[in-house]
C-alpha positions as CSV (number, residue, x, y, z in Angstrom):
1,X,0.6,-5.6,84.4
2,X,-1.5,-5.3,87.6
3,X,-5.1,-5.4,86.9
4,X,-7.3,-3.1,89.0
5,X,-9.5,-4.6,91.8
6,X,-13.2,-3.9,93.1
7,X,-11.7,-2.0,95.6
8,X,-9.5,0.2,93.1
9,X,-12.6,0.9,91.7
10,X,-14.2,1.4,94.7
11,X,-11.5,4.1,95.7
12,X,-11.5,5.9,92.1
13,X,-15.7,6.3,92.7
14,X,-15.7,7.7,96.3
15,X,-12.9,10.1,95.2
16,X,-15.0,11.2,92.0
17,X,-18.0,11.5,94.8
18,X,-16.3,13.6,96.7
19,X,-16.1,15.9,94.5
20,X,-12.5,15.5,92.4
21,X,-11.5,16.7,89.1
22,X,-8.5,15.8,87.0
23,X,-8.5,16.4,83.6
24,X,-5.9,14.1,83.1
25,X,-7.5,11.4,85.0
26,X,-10.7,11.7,83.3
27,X,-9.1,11.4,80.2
28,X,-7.3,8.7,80.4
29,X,-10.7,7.1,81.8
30,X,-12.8,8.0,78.9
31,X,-9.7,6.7,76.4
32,X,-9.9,3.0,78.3
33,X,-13.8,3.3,77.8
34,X,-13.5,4.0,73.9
35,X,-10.8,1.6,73.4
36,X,-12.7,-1.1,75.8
37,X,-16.2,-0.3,73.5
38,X,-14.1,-0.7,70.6
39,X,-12.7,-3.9,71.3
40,X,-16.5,-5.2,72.3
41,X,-17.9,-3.8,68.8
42,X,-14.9,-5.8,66.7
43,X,-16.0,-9.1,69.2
44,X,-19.7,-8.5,68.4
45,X,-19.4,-7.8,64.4
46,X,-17.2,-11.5,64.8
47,X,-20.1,-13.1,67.0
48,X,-22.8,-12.0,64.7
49,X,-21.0,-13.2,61.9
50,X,-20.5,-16.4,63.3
51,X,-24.4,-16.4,64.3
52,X,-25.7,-15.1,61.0
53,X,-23.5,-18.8,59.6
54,X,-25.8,-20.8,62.1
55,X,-28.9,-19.0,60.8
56,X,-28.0,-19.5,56.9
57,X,-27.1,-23.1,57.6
58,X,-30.3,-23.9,60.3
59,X,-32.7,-21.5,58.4
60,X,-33.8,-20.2,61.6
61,X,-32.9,-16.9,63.5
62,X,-30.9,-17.2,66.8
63,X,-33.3,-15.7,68.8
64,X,-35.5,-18.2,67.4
65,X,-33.4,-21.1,68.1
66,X,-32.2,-19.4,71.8
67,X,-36.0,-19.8,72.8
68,X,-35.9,-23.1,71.2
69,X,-32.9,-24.6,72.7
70,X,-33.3,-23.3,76.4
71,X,-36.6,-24.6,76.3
72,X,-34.9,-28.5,75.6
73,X,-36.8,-28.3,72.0
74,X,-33.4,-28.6,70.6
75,X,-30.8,-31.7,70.5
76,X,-27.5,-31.3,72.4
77,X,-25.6,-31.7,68.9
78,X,-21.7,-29.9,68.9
79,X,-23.2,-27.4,66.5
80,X,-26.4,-26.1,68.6
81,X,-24.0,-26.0,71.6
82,X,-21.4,-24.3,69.5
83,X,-24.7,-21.6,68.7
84,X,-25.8,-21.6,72.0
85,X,-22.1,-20.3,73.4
86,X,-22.0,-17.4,70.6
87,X,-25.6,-16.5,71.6
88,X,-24.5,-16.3,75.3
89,X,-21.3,-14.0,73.8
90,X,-23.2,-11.7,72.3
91,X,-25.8,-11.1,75.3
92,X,-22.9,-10.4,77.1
93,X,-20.4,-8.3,74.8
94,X,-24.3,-5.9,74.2
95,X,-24.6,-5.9,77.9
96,X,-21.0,-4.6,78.6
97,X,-21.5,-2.2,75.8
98,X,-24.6,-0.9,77.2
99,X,-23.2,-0.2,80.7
100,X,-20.1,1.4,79.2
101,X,-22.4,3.5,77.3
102,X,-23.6,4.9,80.1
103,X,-27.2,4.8,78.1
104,X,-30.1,2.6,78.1
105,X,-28.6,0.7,75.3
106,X,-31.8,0.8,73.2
107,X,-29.6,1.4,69.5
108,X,-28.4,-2.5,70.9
109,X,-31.7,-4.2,72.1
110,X,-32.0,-5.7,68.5
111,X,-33.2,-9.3,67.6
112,X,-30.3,-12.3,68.1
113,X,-30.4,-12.4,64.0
């Protein structure tokens, strides 16, 4: 399965600029885009429940211990490391989300907890 490159991308964009339409081409877009935003909600239900276990356990909210751990407050112990890779998971699965959107993302700028 050939994945497509920047300058696939590139080429799809400065034919949508120039003005084409395809129905069928814009559907099967938008289809890849729900299925892609579906996939990143089912990763980011997993991530939170694999955060809210670190908050129960710690007693502390991940954004709380984010703060605290990238400020060295926090020991390098397997589990904080463990936290700090979910909490890196989840800013990225919410930023993906937000671009593929196409809003400001606001309904996803919640708290780490």
């Amino acid at each position: 399965m050939a994945i497509a490159s920047n300058l696939d991308i590139q080429r799809l964009e400065h034919l949508y600029k120039s003005g084409f339409r395809d129905t069928f081409l814009d559907n099967a877009l938008r289809k890849v885009i729900e299925r892609q935003i579906a996939r990143d909600g089912a990763d980011l239900a997993r991530v939170n429940e694999a955060l809210a276990r670190f908050e129960q356990q710690y007693n502390m909210s991940s954004e709380e211990f984010w703060r605290s751990f990238q400020t060295g407050q926090m020991p390098d112990s397997a589990d904080f490391m463990e936290w700090n890779i979910f909490c890196k998971m989840r800013q990225r699965i919410v930023s993906r989300l937000q671009i593929l959107r196409g809003g400001d993302g606001t309904a996803l700028l919640t708290t780490m907890s």
